[in-house]
ROZA-712523 format. One record per residue (C-alpha): x, y, z; residue number from 0. Coordinates in steps of 0.2 Angstrom, whole numbers. Last residue first. Example, Ala and Ser with C-alpha at 12.3 -4.5 7.8 and 13.67 -1.06 7.14 Angstrom:
// ROZA-712523
X / Y / Z / resi
68 / -5 / 36 / 1
62 / -22 / 39 / 0
//
This chain:
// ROZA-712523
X / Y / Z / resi
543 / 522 / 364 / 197
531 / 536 / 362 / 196
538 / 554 / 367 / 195
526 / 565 / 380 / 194
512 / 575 / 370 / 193
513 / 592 / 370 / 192
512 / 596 / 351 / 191
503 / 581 / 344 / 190
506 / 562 / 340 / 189
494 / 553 / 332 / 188
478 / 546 / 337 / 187
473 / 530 / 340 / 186
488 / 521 / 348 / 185
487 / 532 / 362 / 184
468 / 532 / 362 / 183
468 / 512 / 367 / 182
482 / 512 / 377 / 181
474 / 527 / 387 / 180
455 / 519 / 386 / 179
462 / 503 / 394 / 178
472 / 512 / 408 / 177
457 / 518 / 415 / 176
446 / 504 / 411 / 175
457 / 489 / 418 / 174
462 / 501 / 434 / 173
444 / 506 / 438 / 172
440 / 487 / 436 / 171
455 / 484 / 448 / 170
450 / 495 / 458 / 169
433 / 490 / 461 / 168
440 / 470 / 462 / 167
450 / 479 / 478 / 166
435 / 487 / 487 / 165
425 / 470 / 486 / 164
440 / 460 / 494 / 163
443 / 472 / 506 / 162
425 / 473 / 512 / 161
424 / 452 / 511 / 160
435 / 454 / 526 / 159
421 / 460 / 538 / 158
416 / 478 / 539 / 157
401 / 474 / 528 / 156
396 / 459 / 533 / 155
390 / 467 / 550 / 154
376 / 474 / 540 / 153
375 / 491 / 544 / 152
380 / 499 / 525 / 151
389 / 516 / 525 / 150
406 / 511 / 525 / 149
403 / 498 / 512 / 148
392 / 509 / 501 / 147
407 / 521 / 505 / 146
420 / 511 / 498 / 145
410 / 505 / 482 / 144
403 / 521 / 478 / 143
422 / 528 / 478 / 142
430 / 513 / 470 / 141
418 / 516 / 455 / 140
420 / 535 / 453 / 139
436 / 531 / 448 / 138
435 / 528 / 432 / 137
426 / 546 / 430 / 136
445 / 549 / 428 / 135
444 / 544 / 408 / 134
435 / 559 / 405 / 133
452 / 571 / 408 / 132
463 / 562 / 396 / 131
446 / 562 / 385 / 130
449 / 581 / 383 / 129
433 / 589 / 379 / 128
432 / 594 / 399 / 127
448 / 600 / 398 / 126
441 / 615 / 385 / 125
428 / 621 / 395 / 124
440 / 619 / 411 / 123
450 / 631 / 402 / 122
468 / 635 / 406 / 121
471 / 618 / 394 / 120
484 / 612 / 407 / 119
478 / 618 / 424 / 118
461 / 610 / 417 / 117
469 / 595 / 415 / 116
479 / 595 / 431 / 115
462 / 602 / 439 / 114
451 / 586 / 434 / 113
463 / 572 / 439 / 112
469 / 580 / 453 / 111
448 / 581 / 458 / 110
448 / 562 / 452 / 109
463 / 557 / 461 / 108
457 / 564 / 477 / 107
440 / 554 / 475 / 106
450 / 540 / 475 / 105
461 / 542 / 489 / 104
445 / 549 / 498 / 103
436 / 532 / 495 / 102
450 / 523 / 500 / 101
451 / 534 / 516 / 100
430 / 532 / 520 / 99
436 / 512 / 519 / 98
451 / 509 / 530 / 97
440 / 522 / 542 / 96
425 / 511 / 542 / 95
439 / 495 / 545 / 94
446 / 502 / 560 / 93
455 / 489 / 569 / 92
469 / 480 / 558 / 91
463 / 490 / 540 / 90
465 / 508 / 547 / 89
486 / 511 / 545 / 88
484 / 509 / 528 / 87
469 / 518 / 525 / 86
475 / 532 / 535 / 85
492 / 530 / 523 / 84
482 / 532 / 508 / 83
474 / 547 / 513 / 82
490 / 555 / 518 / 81
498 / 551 / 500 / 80
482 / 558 / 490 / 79
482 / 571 / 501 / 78
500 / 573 / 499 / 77
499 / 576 / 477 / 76
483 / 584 / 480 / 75
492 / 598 / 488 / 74
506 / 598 / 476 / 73
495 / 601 / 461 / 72
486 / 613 / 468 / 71
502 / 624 / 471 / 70
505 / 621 / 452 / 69
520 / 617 / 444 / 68
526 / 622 / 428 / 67
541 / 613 / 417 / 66
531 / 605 / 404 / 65
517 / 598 / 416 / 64
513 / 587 / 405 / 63
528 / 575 / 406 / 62
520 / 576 / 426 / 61
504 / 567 / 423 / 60
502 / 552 / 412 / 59
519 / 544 / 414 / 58
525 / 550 / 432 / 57
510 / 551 / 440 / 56
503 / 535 / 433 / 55
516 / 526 / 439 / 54
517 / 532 / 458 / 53
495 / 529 / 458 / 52
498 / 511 / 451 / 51
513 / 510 / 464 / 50
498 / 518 / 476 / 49
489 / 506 / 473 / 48
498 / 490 / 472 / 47
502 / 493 / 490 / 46
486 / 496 / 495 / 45
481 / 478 / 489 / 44
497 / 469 / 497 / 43
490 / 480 / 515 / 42
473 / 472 / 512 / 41
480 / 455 / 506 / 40
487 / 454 / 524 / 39
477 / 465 / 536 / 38
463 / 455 / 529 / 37
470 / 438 / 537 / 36
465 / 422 / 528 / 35
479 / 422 / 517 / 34
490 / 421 / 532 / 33
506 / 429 / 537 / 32
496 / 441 / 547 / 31
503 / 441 / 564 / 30
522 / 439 / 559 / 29
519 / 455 / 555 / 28
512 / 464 / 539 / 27
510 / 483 / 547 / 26
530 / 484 / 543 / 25
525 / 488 / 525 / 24
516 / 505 / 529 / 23
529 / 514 / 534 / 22
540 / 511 / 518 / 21
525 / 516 / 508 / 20
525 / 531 / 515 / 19
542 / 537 / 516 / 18
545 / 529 / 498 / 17
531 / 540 / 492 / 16
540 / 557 / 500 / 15
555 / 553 / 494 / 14
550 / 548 / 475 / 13
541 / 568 / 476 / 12
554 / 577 / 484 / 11
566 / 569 / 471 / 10
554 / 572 / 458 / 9
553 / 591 / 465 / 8
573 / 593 / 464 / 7
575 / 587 / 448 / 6
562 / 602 / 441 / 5
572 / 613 / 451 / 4
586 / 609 / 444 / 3
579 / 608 / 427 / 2
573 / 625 / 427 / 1
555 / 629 / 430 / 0
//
């Protein structure tokens, strides 16, 4: 891919995000200007997300893309985005769909996880021995926990402890993911394909 092209894709890419995050803001009214209100820390908690999910696109997943680009890799890139703005758009009045679309916005991640890395090594034998690509079992753990929300009949469940539940999930998942990455990045020495260290 020529840098031009290459531009013109993360331009696509930081224009499509803004879009989405920028429709999503507006859901915190005057309404919800409480601590108490779900929509509230709800929409605050999808927004760290998908600035998490911005960030580690364009440290952990596109310098390894070395110039190619993948039709898969742009599919998952707007599912991940169309999920994310279902659950954003669910919290006020449809709290099992706020949670199926956070699970799907993790489990997402996971599959782009898995095919970037096996895109990369053209061997999902030899992705699977990459601990870049182990480290997105992480997010199995916001996935369980959405749908065991989503799935349960207790009234409870859909209430506002839902949110609360969900975003203490992600954060573990983003403790341990991010963990392990500073953790092996200051393990093992530079190699070939590697983006530059700071």
């Amino acid at each position: 891919m020529a840098n031009g092209e290459k531009f013109q894709r993360w331009m696509f890419i930081d224009f499509v995000y803004a879009i989405v995050l920028g429709s999503a803001l507006p859901l915190i009214g005057s309404d919800h200007l409480t601590v108490s209100d779900p929509v509230f820390y709800g929409t605050l908690f999808l927004v760290a997300v998908i600035l998490e999910d911005y960030y580690l696109y364009a440290t952990q997943i596109a310098p390894f893309q070395m110039g190619r680009i993948y039709k898969s890799s742009l599919i998952f890139e707007i599912a991940i985005l169309i999920s994310w703005y279902l659950a954003a758009v669910a919290i006020p009045k449809h709290p099992r769909w706020f949670l199926h679309a956070v699970a799907a916005f993790f489990l997402l991640k996971f599959l782009a996880g898995l095919t970037h890395w096996w895109n990369f090594h053209n061997s999902i034998r030899k992705a699977l021995t990459d601990w870049r690509c182990w480290r997105n079992f992480a997010f199995i753990v916001p996935i369980l926990t959405s749908l065991g929300f989503a799935w349960c009949l207790h009234p409870i469940c859909v209430s506002a402890w839902m949110v609360f539940w969900v975003s203490i999930s992600s954060l573990v998942t983003f403790f341990t993911w991010w963990g392990l990455t500073t953790w092996h990045e200051r393990k093992q020495k530079p190699v070939i394909g590697d983006p530059p260290r700071s």
